[in-house]
C-alpha positions in Angstrom: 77.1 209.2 -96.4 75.0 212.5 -98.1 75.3 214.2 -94.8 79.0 213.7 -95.5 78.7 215.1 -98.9 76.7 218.5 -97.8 79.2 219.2 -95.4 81.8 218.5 -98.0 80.1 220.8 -100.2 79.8 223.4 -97.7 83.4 223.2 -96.7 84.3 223.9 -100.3 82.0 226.8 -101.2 83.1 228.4 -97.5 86.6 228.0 -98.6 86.2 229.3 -102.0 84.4 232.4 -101.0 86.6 233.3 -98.2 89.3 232.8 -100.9 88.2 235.9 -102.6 86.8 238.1 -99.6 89.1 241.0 -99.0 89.6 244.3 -98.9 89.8 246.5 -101.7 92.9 248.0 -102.7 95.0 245.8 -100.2 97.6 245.7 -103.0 97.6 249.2 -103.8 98.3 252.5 -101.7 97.9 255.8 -103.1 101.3 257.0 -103.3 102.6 260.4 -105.6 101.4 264.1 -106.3 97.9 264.6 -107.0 95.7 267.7 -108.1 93.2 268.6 -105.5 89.7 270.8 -107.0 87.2 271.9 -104.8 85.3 274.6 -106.7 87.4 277.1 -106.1 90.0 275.8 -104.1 93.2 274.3 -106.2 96.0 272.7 -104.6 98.4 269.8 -104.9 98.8 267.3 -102.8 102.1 265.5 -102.2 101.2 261.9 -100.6 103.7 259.3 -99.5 102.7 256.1 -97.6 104.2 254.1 -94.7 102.9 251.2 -93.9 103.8 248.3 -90.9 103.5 244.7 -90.4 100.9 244.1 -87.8 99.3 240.7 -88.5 100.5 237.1 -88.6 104.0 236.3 -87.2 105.9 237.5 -89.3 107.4 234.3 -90.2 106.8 234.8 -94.0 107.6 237.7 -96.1 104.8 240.0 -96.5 103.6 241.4 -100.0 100.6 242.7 -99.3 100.7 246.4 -97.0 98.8 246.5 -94.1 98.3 249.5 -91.4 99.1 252.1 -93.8 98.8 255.7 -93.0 98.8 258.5 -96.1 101.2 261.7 -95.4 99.0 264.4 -97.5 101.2 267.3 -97.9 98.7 269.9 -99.3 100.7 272.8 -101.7 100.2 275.7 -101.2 99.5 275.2 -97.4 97.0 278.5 -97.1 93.7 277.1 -97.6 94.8 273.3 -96.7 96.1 271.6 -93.7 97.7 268.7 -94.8 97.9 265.5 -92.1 98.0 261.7 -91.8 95.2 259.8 -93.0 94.2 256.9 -91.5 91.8 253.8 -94.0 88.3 254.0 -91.5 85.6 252.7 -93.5 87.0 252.1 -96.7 87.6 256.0 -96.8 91.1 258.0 -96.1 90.7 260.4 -93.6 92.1 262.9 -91.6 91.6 266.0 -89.4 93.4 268.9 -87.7 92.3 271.8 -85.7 93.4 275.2 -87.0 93.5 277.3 -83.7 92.9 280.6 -85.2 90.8 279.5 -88.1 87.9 281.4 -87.6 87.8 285.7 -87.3 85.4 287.0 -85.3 83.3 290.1 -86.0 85.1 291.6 -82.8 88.6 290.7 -84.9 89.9 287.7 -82.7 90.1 284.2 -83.8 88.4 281.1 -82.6 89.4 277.7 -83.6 87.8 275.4 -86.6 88.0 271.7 -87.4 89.0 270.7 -90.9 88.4 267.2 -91.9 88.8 265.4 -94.7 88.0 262.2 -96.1 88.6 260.6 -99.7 88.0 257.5 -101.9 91.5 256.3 -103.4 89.3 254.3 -106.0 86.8 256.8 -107.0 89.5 259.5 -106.4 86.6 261.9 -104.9 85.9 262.9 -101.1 84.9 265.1 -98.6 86.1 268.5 -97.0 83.9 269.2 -93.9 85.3 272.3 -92.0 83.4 273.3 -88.6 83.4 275.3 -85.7 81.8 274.9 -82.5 79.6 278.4 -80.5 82.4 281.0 -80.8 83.6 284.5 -80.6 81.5 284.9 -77.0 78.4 283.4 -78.6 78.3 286.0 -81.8 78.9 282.8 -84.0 77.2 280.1 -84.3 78.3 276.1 -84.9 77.9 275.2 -88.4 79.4 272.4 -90.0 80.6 273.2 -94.1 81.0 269.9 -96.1 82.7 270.3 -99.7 83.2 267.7 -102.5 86.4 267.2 -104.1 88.1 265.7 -106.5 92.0 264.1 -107.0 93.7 263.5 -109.9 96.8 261.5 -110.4 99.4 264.1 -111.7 102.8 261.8 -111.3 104.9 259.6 -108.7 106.8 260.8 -106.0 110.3 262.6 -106.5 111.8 260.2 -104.1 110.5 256.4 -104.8 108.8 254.8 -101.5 109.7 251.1 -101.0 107.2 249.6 -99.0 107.1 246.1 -99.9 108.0 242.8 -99.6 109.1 243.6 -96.0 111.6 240.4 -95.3 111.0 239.2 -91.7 114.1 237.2 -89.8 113.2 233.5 -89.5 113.3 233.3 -85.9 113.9 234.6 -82.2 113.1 238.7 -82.6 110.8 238.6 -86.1 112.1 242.1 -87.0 111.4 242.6 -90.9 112.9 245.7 -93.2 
C-alpha cells in the first residue's frame, strides 16, 4: 500500500513540474522596428516573424508559435546585412557572407563572415564578423566580436498575424 502511495506521489510531482517546464518566450516572438547600437554603429532594424506548425497533428488549433524564423531587415543596409534568424540555444541568430567585405592592402576584396546573435529577453547580443587567411596570405584570420543592444522603437507598419493557426479536422490537416 505505501509503495502505492510513493509512486502516487511521484506521479504527481513529475506531472506538476513537467506542467510548467517550457521554453521561454514560446508565447511571444519579437516582431516590429527596433534600434540597433553598437558603439558606433546605429541602425534600425525592421523584424517580422513567420512561424509554422510542425508538432502534434494538427488536430487542435495551435496558440502557441513554434519553428519561427526572425526576418531582420537592418536600415541603412551599409554596415549591416540583415538575414533570417533561426532560435539555437535560446539565442536568435543569423549569418551571411559579404563576398567583398574585406579590402586588401593590394586594393582587391576577400570575403568576411558576419554573424549575429541576440537575446529577445535581455534585448542584447553579439556581432562577430571574421575572415579567414586572405589577400594571398597578407591578412590574417581574426575573428571581431561586438556587443549590442535593441530597443523596442514601435510595431510593424503592416500587422503580422501569426496565431491561432486553425487546422481542418480531418483527411489533409492543412491549417491558415
Amino acid at each position: 500500500m505505501t509503495i502505492a502511495r510513493v509512486f502516487a506521489v511521484a506521479a504527481v510531482l513529475t506531472t506538476s513540474l513537467l506542467g510548467f517546464a517550457g521554453p521561454a518566450n514560446a508565447d511571444q516572438v519579437m516582431e516590429g522596428i527596433y534600434t540597433y547600437d553598437q558603439g558606433d554603429v546605429h541602425a534600425t532594424w525592421t523584424i517580422y516573424p513567420s512561424c509554422v506548425p510542425t508538432v502534434g497533428d494538427l488536430r487542435d488549433n495551435l496558440e502557441l508559435p513554434v519553428a519561427c524564423r526572425l526576418h531582420v531587415t537592418p536600415t541603412p543596409t551599409t554596415q549591416l546585412i540583415g538575414g533570417d534568424a533561426r532560435l539555437t540555444g535560446g539565442r536568435w541568430t543569423y549569418s551571411t557572407t559579404i563576398k567583398d567585405g574585406l579590402t586588401c592592402p593590394d586594393g582587391g576584396t576577400a570575403p568576411i563572415q558576419d554573424a549575429y546573435a541576440f537575446d529577445d529577453v535581455t534585448m542584447t547580443g553579439t556581432r562577430s564578423v571574421s575572415n579567414t587567411r586572405a589577400c594571398d596570405g597578407q591578412v590574417d584570420p581574426k575573428i571581431v566580436v561586438s556587443p549590442f543592444t535593441l530597443a523596442y522603437v514601435g510595431p510593424l507598419p503592416i500587422p503580422v498575424e501569426k496565431y491561432p493557426l486553425y487546422c481542418e479536422p480531418g483527411g489533409l490537416k492543412r491549417c491558415f
